[in-house]
N, C-alpha and C positions, 0 to 999 in steps of 0.2 A: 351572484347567488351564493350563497351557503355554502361550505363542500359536503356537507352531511345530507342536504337537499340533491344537490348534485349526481349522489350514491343515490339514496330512495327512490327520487322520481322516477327515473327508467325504470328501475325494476316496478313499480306501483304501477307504470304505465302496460308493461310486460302482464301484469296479470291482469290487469282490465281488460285488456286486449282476448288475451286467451281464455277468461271466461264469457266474455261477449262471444268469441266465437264458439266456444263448445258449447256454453248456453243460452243460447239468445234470451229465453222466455225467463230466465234466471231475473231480470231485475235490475242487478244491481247498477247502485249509480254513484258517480264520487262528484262533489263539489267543493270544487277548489277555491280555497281563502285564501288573499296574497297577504304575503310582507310585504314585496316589492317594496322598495321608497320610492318609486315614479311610473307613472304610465308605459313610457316605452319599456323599461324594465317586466314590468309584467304582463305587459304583449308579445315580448320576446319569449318569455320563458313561455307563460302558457300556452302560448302558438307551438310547443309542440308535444301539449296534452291533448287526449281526445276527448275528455271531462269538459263540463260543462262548469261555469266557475262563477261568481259573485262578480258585478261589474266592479272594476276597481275603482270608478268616480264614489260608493254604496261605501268611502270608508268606517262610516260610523255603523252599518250593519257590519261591514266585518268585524271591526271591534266587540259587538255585540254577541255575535257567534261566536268567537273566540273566549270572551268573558263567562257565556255562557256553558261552554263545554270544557272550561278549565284549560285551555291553552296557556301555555306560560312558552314555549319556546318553538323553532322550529327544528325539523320538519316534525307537523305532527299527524297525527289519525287518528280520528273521531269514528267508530264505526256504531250506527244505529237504526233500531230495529225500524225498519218503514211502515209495520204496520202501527205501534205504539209510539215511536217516535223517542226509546227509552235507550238512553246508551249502552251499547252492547258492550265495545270496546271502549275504555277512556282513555285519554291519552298519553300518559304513564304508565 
């Protein structure tokens, strides 16, 4: 993995955690798009997110998302509005 991944993920995992627990009714949800270059690569790492993620067989959907919301590198965050569906955060 990454080292820059490495650094964000726990922390990103830290505040999903602790706004699920202060607000349950809050919402929010993260789905996680891999790099990985192999299966057991991103069954490892994901296995210790509690997000919910893109199957990673779905590579040409991830492509797609990523394309879609201006990905060029990792780690990135995408943060957008659920109701509209409009990017709040882009990922730069």
């Amino acid at each position: 993995w990454c080292g820059p991944c490495r650094g964000f993920t726990p922390m990103l995992i830290e505040f999903y955690n602790v706004l699920k627990e202060a607000h349950p009714a809050h919402g929010i949800e993260i789905i996680f798009v891999s790099s990985d270059r192999d299966e057991p690569s991103f069954l490892q790492y994901f296995g210790t997110m509690p997000f919910l993620a893109l199957p990673f067989s779905n590579r040409a959907l991830a492509q797609q998302v990523k394309s879609m919301f201006g990905v060029r590198g990792i780690p990135s965050l995408v943060v957008l509005d659920s109701m509209s569906g409009q990017i709040v955060v882009p990922p730069d």
